[in-house]
KOLZA-369159 format. One line per 10 residues: for each residue x, y, z of N, C-alpha, C. Coordinates in steps of 0.001 Angstrom, whole numbers, padded with zeros to 6 digits. Each point is the difference from the previous one (the first is absolute). Layout:
BEGIN
X/Y/Z/X/Y/Z/X/Y/Z | ...
REM end
This chain:
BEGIN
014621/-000902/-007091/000522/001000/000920/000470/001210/-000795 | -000580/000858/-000019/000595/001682/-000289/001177/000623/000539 | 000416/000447/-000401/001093/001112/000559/-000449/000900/000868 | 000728/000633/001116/-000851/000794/000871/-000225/000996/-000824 | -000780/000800/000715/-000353/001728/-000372/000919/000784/000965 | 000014/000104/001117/000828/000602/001093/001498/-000105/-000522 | 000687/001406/000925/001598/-000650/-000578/000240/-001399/001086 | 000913/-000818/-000514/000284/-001052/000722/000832/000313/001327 | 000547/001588/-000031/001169/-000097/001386/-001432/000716/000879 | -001000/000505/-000330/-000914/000398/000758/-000663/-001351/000522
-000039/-000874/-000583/-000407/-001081/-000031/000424/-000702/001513 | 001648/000283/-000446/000555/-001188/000773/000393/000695/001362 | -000330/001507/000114/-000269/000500/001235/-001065/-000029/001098 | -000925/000117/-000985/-001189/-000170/000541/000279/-001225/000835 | 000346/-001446/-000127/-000114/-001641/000078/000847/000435/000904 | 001136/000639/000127/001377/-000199/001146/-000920/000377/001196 | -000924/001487/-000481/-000618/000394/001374/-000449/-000782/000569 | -000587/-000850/-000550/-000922/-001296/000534/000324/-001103/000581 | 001511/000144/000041/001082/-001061/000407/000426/-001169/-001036 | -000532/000304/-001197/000575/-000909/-001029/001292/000471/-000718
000473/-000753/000560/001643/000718/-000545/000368/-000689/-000757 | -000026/-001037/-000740/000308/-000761/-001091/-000492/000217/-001058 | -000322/000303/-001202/-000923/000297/-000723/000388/-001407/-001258 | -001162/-000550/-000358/000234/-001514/-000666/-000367/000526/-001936 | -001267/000658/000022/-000137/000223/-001160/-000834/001530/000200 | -000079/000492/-001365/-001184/001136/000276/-001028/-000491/-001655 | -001376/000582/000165/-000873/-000704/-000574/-001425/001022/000215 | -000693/-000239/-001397/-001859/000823/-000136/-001089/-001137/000395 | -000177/000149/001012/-001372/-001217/000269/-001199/000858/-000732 | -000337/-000596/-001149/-000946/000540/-001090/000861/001553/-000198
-001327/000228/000040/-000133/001129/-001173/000329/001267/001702 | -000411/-000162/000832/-000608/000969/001155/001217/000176/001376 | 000743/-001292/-000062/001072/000120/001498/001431/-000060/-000977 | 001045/000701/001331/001171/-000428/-001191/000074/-001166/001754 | 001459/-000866/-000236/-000179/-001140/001071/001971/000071/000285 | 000168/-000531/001039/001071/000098/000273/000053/-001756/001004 | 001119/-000884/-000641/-000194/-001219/000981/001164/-000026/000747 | 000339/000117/001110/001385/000418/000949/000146/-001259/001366 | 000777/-000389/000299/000549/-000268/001551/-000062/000609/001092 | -000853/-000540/001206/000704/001511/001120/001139/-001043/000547
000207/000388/000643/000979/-000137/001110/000231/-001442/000626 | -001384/-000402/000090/000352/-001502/000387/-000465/-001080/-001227 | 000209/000016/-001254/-000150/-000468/-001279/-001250/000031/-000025 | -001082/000297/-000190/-001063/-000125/-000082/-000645/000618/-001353 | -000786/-000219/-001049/000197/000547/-001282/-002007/000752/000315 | 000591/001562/-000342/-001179/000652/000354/-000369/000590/-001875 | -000962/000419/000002/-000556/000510/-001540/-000641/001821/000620 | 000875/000808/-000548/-000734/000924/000212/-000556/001033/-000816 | -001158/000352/-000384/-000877/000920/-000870/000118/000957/000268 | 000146/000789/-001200/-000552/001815/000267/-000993/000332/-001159
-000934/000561/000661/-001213/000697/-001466/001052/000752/-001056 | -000256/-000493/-001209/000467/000720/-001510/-000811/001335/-000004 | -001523/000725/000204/-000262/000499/-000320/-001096/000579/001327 | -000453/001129/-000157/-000470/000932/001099/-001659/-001187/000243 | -000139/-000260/-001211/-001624/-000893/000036/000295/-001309/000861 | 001017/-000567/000039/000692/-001278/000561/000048/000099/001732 | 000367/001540/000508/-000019/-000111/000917/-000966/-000328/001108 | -001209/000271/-000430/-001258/-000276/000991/-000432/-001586/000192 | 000693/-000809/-001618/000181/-001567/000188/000998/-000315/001115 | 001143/000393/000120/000937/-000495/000694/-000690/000192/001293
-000477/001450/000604/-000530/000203/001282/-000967/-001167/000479 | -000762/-000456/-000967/-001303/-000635/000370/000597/-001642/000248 | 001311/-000217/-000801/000115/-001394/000318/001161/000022/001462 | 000498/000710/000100/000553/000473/001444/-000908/-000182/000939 | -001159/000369/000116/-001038/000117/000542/-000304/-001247/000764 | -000751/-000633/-001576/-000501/-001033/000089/000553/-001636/000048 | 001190/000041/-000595/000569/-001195/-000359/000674/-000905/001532 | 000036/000961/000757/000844/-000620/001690/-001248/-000619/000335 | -001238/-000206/-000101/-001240/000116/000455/-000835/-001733/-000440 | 000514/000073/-001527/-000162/-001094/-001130/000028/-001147/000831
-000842/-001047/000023/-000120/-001438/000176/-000574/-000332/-000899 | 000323/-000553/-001089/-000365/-001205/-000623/000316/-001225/-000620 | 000620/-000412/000931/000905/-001505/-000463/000829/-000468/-000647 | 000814/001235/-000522/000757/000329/-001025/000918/001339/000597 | 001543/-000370/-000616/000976/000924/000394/-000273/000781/-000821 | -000025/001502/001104/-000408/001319/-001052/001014/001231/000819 | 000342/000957/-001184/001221/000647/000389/-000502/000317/001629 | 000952/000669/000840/-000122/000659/001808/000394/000974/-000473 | -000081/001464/-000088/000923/001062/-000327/000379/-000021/001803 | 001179/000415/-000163/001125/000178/001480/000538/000937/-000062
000294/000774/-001016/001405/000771/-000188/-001014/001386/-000982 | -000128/001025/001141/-000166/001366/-000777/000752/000769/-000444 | -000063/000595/-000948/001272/001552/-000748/-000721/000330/-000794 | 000643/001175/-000725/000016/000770/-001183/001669/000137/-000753 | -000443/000647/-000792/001018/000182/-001264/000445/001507/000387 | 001006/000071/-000656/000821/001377/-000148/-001158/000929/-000634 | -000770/-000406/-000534/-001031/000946/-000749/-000948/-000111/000839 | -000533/-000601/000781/-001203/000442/000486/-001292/-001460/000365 | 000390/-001104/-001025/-000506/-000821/-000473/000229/-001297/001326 | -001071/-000580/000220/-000104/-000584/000945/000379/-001735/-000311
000710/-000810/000827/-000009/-000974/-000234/000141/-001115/001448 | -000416/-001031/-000489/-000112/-001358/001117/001002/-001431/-000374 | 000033/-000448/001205/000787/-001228/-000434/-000563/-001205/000891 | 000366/-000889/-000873/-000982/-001188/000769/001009/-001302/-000178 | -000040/-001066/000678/000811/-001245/-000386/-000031/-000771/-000837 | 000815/-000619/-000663/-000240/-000398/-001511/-000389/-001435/000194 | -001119/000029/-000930/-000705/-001558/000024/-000003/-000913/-001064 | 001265/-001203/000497/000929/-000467/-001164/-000918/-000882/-001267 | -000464/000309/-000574/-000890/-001158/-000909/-000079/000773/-001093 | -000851/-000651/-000857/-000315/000517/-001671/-000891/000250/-000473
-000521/000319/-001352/-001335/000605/-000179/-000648/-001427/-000151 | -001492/-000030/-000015/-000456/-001217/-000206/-000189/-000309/-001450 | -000564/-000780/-000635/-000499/-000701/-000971/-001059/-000737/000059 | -001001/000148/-001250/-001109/-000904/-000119/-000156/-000749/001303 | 000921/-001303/-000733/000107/-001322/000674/-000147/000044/001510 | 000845/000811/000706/000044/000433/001340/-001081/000200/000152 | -000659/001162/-000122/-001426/000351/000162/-000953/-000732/-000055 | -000431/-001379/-000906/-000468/-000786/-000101/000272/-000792/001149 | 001220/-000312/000452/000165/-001040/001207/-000490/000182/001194 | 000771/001788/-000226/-000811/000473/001521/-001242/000686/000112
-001020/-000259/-000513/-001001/000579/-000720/-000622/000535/001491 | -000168/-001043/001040/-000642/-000171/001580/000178/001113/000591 | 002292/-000363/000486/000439/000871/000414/-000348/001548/-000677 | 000426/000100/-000855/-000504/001667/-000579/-001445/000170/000470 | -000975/-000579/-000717/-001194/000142/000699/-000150/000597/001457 | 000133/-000636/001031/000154/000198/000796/000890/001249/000421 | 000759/000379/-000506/000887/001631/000108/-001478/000950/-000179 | -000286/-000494/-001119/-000951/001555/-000749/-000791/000132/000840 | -000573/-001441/000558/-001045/000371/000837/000266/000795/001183 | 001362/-000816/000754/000838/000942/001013/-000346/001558/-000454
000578/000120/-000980/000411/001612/-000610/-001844/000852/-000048 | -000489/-000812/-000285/-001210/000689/-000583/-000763/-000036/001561 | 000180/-000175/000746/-000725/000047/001384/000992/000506/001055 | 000825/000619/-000618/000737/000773/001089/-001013/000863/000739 | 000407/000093/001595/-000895/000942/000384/000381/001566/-000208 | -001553/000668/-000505/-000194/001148/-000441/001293/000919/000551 | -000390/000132/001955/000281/001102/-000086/002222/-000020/-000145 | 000334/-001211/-000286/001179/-000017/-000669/000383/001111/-001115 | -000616/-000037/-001042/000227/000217/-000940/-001217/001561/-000579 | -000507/-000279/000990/-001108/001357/-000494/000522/001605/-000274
000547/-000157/000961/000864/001587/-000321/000900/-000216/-000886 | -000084/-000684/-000818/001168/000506/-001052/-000325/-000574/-001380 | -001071/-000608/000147/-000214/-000862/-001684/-001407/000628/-000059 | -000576/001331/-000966/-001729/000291/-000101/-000387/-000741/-000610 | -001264/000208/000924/-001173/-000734/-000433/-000941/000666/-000831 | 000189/001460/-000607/-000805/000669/-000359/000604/000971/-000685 | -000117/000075/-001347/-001237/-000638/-000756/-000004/-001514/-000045 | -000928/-000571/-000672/-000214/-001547/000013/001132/-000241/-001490 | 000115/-001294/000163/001302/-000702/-000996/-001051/000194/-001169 | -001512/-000410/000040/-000211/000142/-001721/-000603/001774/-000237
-000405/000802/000821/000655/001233/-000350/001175/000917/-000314 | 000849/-000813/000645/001338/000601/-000236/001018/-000580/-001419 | -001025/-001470/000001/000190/-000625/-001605/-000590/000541/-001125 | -001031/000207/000441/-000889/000629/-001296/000349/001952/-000111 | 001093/000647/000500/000474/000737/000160/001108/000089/-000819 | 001152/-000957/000487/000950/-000204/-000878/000083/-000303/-001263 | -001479/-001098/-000155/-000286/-000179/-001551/-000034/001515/-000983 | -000782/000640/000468/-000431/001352/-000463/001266/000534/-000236 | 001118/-000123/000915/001070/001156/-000390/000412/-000593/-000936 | 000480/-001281/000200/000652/-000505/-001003/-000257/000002/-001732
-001494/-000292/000006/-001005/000602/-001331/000397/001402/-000572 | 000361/000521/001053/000377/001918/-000364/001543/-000509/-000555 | 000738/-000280/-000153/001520/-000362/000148/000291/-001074/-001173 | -000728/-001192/-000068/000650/-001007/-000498/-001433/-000532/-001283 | 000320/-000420/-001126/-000425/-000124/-001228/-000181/-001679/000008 | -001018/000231/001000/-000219/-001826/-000042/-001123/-000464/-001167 | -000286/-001561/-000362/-001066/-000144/-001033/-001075/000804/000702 | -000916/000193/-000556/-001629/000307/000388/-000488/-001200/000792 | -000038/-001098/-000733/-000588/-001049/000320/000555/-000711/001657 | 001152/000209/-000049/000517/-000254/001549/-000236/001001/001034
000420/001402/-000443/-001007/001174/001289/-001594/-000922/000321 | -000697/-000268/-000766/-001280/-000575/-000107/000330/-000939/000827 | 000637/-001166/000258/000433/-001203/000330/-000138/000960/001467 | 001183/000219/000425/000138/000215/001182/-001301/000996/000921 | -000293/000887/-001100/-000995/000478/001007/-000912/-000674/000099 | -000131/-001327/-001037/-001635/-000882/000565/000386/-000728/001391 | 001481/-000337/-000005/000592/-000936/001168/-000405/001198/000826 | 000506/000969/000341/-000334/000326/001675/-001555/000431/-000091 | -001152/000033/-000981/-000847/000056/000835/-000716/-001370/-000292 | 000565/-001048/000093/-000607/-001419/000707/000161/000136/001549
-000788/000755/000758/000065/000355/001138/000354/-001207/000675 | -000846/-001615/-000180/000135/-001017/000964/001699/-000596/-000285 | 000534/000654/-000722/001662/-000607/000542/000622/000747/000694 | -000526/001048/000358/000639/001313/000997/-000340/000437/001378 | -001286/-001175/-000140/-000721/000297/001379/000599/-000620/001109 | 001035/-000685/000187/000483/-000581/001125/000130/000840/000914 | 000331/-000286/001402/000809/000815/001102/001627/000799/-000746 | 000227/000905/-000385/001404/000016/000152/001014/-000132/001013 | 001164/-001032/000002/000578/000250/000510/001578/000843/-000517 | 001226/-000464/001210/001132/-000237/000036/000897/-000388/-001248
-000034/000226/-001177/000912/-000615/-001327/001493/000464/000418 | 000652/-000948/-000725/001432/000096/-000024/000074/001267/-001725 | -000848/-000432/-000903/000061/000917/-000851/001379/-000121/-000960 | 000544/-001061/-000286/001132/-000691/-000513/000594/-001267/000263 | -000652/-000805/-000376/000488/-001580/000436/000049/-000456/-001275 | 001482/000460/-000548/000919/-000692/-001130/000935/-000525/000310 | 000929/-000790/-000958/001087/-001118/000696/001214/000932/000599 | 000241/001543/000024/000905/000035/000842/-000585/000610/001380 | -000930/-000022/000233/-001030/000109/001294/000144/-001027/001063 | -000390/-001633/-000779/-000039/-001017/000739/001064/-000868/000170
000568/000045/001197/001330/-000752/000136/000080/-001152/-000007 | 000754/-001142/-000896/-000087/-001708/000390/001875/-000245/000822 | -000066/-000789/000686/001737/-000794/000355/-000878/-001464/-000308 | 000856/-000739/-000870/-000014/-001844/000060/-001834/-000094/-000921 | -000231/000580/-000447/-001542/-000347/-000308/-001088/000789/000869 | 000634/000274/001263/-000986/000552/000696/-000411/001202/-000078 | -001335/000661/000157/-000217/001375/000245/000324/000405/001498 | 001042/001414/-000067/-000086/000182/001280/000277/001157/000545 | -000548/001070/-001320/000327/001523/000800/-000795/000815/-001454 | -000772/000938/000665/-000321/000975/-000750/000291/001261/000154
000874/001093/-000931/000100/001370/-000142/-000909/000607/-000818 | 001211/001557/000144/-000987/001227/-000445/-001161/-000144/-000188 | -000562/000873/001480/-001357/000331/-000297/-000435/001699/000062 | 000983/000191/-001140/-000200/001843/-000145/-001388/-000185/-000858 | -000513/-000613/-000701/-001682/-000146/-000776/-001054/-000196/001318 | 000156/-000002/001222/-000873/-001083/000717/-001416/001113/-000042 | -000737/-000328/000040/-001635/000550/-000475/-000878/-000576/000779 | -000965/000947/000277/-001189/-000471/000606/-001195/-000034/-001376 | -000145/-002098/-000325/-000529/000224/-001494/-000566/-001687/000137 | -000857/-000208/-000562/-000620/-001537/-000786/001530/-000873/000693
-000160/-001544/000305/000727/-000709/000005/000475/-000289/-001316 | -000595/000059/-001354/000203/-000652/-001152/001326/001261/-000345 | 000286/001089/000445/000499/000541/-000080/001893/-001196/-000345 | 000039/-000286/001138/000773/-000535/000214/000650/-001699/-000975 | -001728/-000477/-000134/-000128/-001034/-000692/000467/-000258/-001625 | -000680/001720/-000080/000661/-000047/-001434/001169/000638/-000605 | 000271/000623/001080/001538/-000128/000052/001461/-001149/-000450 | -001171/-001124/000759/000642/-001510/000261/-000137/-000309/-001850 | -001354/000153/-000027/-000266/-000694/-001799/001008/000478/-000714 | 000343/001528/000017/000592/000506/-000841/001315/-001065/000045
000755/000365/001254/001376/-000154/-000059/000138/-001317/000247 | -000976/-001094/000257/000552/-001360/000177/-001065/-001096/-000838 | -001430/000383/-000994/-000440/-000217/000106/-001424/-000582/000213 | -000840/-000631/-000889/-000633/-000539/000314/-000340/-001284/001449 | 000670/-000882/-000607/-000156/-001244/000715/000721/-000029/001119 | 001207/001234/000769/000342/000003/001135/-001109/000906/000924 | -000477/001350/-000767/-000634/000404/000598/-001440/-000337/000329 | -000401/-001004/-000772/-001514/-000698/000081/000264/-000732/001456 | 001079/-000381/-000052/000350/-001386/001609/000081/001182/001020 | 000815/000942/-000202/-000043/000820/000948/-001637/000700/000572
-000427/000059/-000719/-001366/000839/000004/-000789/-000921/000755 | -000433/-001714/-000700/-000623/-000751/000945/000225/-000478/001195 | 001356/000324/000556/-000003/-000087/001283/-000388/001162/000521 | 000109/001014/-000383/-000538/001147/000673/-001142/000158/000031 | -000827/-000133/-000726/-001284/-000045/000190/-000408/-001213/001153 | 000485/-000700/-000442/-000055/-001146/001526/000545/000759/001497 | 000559/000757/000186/000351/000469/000953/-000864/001376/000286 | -000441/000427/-000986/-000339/001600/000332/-001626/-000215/-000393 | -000634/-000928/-000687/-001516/000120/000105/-000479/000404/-001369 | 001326/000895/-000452/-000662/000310/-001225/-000871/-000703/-001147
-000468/000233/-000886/-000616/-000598/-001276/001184/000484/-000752 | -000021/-001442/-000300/001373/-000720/-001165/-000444/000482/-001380 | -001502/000041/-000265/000418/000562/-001427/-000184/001497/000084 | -000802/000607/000675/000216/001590/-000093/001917/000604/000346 | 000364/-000611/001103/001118/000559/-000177/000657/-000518/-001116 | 000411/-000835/-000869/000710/-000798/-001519/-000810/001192/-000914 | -001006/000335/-000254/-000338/000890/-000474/000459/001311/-000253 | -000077/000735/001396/000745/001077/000319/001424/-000029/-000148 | 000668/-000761/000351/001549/-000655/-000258/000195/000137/-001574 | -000695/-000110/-000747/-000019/-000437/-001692/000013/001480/-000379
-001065/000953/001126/-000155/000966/-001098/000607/001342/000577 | 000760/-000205/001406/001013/000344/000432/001141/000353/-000694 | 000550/-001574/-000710/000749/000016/-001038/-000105/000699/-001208 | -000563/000137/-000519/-000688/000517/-001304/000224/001839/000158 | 000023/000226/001355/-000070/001674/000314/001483/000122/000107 | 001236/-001152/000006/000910/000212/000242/000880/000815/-000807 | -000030/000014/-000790/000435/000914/-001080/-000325/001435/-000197 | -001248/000108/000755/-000228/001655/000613/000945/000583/000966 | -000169/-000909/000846/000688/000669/001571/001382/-000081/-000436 | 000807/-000794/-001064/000771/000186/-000458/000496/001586/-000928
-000864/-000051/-001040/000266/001196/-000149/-000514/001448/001171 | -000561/-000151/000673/-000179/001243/000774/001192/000085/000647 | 000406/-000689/000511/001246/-000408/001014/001533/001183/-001012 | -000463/-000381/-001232/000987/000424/-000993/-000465/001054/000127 | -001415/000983/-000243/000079/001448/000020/-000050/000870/001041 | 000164/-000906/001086/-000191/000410/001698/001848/000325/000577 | 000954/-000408/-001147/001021/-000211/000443/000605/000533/-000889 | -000536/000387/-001180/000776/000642/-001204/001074/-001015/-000538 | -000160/-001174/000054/000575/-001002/-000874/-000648/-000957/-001042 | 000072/000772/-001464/-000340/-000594/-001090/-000185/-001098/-000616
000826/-000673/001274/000687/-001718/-000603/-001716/-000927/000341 | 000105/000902/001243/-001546/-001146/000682/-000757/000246/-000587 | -000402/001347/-000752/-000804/000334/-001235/-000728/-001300/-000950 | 001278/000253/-000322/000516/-001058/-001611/-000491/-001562/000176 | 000552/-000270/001464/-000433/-001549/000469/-001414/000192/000223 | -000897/000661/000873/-001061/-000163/-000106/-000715/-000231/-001229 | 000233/000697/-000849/-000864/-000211/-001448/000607/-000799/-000297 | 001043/-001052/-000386/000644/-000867/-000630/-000494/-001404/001111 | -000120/-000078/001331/-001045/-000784/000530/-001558/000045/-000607 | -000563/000878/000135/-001390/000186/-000181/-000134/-000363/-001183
000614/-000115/-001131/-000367/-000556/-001050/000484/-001651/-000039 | 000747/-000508/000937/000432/-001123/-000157/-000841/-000756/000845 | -000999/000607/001059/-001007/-000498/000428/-001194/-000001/-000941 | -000178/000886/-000753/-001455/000394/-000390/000147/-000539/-001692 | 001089/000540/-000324/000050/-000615/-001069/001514/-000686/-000749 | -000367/-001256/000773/001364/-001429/-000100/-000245/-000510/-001272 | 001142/000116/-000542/000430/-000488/-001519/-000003/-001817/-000352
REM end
C-alpha cells in the first residue's frame, strides 16, 4: 500500500460527500488510485478511489460503466457512490469485500471455480462493455506498436527485441477471437476468505485482447502448475485448443516485461523502466 498522492483532508472530504463519515485508513491502490476505506452511517465499510493522474481517469469512467453490469461468479467491486475531488479529479466508492489476496495454493484448489469466472468474464455480452473498452486497433497491433516505442526508449539485449518480435509474428497464437480480459490477474486482484476464491478487482487494464492475455498473467504471478489447472478447465469449458492457448500464455509471458516497461514510459515512471529490463533478462537470460 502507498501513501496517497491527493492531500488526505481533500481526501477525507471528498468520502464525507459520499456519506462516509468515518474515515478508517487512507492508502495508493498501486501505482494509479489513491483509496480511502471509511464507515457510512450504518457501519458498513466502503473503499473509495480517486484517479492519481489525468491518464487514470478514463479507467475509472470505464469501470463505473461497466463493473454494475459484471456477472461472473465472483464478487467484483459495484461502484455506488459518485464524486470528485477539490481539484477536479473524479472518484467512486464501492463496498468493501472482506477477504485476501490469493496464493498459488488457492488458485490451484480453485482452479474450476476461477475457470469458470474467466469464462464468465470473457463472454460478457458485447454490447456491455463495447462503448468503453476499443477494439481497434487490434491487441497484436497495438503490441507490436508498443514494442517499437519501447525499442526507441529502453536499451534492451538485441537478442530479446529478436525474441519478442518473432513471438508476435507466430500469427497462430494470436489468431483467436479476442475477447473481454481482466488484463491483471495477480494475487492482489484475486480475492480468497477460508481457502476459497471469491471476488475479483480492479479492472482498470480490462482489454479487448487473446484470452492468454489473462492466462499469462496467472503464470506470471501464481505460476506454472496453478495456472496449467486453471487453463485446462477452461479449455474444457470454452472449446479452446489447450495447447495453442499454453502456448500463447508462455509467450504472453515472455512480452511481459515490455508492457512493463512501456507502462513506465507511458507514465513517466523510471522504476517500471528498470523492472522491465531486470525481468526480461531474468526470463531470457536466468542465471
Amino acid at each position: 500500500m502507498r501513501p496517497p498522492l491527493h492531500p488526505k483532508p481533500m481526501l477525507a472530504e471528498a468520502a464525507r460527500s459520499l456519506g462516509l463519515e468515518k474515515i478508517i485508513n487512507y492508502g495508493g491502490d498501486g501505482w494509479d488510485y489513491d483509496t480511502v476505506t471509511a464507515f457510512d452511517s450504518h457501519g458498513r465499510t466502503w473503499i473509495m478511489r480517486a484517479a492519481r493522474r489525468a491518464d487514470v481517469v478514463p479507467l475509472l469512467m470505464r469501470e463505473n460503466a461497466i463493473l454494475p453490469h459484471l456477472q461472473i461468479g465472483l464478487l467484483t467491486p459495484k461502484p455506488e457512490k459518485f464524486g470528485a475531488l477539490e481539484n477536479g479529479f473524479p472518484c467512486a466508492a464501492y463496498q468493501f469485500i472482506p477477504a485476501t489476496e490469493s496464493s498459488a495454493e488457492t488458485i490451484s484448489a480453485e482452479a474450476t471455480h476461477l475457470a469458470k469466472a474467466l469464462h464468465r468474464l470473457h463472454t460478457t455480452p458485447k454490447e456491455i462493455w463495447v462503448d468503453h473498452v476499443p477494439s481497434s486497433p487490434s491487441w497484436l497491433d497495438r503490441t507490436r506498436e508498443q514494442l517499437e516505442v519501447t525499442a526507441a526508449h529502453v536499451t534492451w539485449p538485441t537478442h530479446i527485441l529478436a525474441k519478442w518480435r518473432e513471438i508476435l509474428d507466430l500469427d497462430q497464437l494470436w489468431a483467436s477471437q479476442p475477447v473481454l480480459c481482466h488484463g491483471d490477474l495477480g494475487p492482489p486482484h484475486l480475492l480468497s476468505l477460508d481457502g476459497h476464491l471469491v471476488g475479483m478487482i480492479d479492472f482498470s487494464d480490462m482489454q479487448y485482447a487473446p484470452a492468454s492475455v489473462d492466462f499469462g498473467d496467472l503464470l506470471t504471478a501464481f505460476g506454472k502448475e496453478a495456472m496449467l489447472r486453471v487453463l485446462i478447465s477452461y479449455a474444457a469449458l470454452s472449446g479452446s485448443n489447450l495447447e495453442t492457448l499454453l502456448a500463447a500464455s508462455y509467450g504472453y509471458r515472455e512480452l511481459g516485461p515490455m508492457f512493463t516497461a512501456f507502462h513506465g514510459i507511458n507514465v513517466g515512471q523510471p522504476e517500471f523502466i528498470e523492472e522491465g529490463l531486470a525481468r526480461a533478462l531474468e526470463i531470457f537470460e536466468p542465471r
